[in-house]
C-alpha positions as CSV (number, residue, x, y, z in Angstrom):
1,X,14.9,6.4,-6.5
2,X,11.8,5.2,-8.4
3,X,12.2,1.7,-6.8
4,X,12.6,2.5,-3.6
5,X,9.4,5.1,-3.8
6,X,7.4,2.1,-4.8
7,X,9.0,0.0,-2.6
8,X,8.3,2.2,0.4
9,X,4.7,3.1,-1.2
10,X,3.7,-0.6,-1.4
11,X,4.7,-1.9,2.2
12,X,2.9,1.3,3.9
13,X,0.2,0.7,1.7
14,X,-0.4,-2.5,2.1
15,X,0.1,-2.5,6.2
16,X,-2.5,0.6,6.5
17,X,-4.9,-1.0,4.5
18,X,-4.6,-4.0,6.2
19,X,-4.6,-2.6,9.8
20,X,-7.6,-0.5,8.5
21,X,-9.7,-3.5,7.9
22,X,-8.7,-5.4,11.0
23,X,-9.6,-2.3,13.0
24,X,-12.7,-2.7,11.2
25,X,-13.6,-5.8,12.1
26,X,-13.2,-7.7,8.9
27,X,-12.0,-11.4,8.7
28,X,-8.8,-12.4,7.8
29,X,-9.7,-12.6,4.1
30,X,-11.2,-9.3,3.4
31,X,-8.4,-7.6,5.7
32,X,-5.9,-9.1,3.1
33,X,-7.6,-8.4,0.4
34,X,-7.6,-4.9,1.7
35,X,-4.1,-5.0,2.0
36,X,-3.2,-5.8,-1.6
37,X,-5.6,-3.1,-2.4
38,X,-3.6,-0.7,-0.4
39,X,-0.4,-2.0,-1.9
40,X,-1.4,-1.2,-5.3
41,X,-2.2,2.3,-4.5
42,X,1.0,2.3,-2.7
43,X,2.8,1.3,-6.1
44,X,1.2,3.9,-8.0
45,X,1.7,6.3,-5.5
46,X,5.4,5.6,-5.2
47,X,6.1,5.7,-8.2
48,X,4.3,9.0,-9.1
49,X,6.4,10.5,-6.3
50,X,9.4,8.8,-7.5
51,X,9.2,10.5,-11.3
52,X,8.6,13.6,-9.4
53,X,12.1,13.6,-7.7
54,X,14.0,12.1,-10.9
């Protein structure tokens, strides 16, 4: 359950951030850059949610 929390957590994470910064205006690098930003706080968001249903 823990994997698939951070699974889950990282690819939403990563595609809001990333849609966030191309909505922005940003270039290509700093929108990606935002999304592995937003796919770390996925991670750690997943898998706090995943130890909470274990």
């Amino acid at each position: 359950m823990v994997k698939l929390c951070i699974f889950v957590g990282t690819t939403l994470g990563g595609f809001a951030f990333g849609y966030l910064g191309d909505a922005a205006g940003l270039s290509f690098f700093w929108s990606f850059v935002l999304s592995g930003v937003g796919s770390v706080i996925g991670v750690y968001a997943g898998w706090k949610i995943g130890h909470r249903f274990k």
